[in-house]
N, C-alpha and C positions, 0 to 999 in steps of 0.2 A: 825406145820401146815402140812394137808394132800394134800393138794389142790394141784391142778396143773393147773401150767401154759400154758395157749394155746396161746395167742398172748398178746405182750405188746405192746404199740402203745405214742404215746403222741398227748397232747391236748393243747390248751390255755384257761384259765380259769380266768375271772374277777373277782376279789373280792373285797367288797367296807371296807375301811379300817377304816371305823370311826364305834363307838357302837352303841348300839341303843339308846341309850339318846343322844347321841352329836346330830346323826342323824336327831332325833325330834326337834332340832334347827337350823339345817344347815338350811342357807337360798337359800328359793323357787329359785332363778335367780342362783344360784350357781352350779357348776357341783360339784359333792362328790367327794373327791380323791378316784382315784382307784390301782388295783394294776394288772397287767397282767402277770400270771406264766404260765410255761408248767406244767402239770401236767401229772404224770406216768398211765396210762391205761391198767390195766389187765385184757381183756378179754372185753374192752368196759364201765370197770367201774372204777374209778380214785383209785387207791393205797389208799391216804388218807380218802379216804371216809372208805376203808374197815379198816382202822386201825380206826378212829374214829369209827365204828358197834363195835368195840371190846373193844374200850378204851373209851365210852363216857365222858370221862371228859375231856381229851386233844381237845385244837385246834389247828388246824394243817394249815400249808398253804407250800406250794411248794416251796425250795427253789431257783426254776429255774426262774429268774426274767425278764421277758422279756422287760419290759422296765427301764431296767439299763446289758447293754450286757457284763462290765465287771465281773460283779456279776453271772450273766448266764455263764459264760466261766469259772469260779473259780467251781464256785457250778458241775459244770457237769463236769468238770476234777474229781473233790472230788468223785462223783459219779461213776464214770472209772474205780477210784482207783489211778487213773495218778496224784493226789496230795493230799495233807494232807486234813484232814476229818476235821470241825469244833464240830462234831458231839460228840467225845469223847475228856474228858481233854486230857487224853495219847495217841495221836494218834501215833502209831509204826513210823509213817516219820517224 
């Protein structure tokens, strides 16, 4: 990649976590389970969106979990470098 970086920023971002079939039967009075992440901002536009532009088959979602805050503190240490990466089997720590 030649690109350069000018500002990174982060975001909160809602994702509704059922398919689109379940979807089409979730019932009308019900609220859909969500899911509320940070998501990384390069330049104004979210990380994963540019890796999905590149990779359209993966779906991607933020592992920074805002509504579960020990998951948020694991996942952004990971991100640091400051603890082991779930990312790879072999993670060097």
């Amino acid at each position: 990649m030649d690109e350069t970086l000018n500002v990174l920023g982060l975001a909160e971002r809602t994702h509704e976590l059922l398919m689109p079939r379940a979807a089409a039967r979730w019932p009308k009075d019900r609220p859909r389970p969500t899911l509320t992440v940070l998501e990384l901002l390069i330049d104004g536009t979210p990380f994963l969106d540019m890796v999905h532009a590149r990779r359209p088959g993966y779906s991607l979602r933020s592992p920074l979990w805002v509504d579960y805050p020990r998951i948020l503190q694991s996942h952004a240490r990971a991100l640091l470098g400051e603890a082991p990466s779930d990312l790879a089997a072999e993670d060097p720590r």
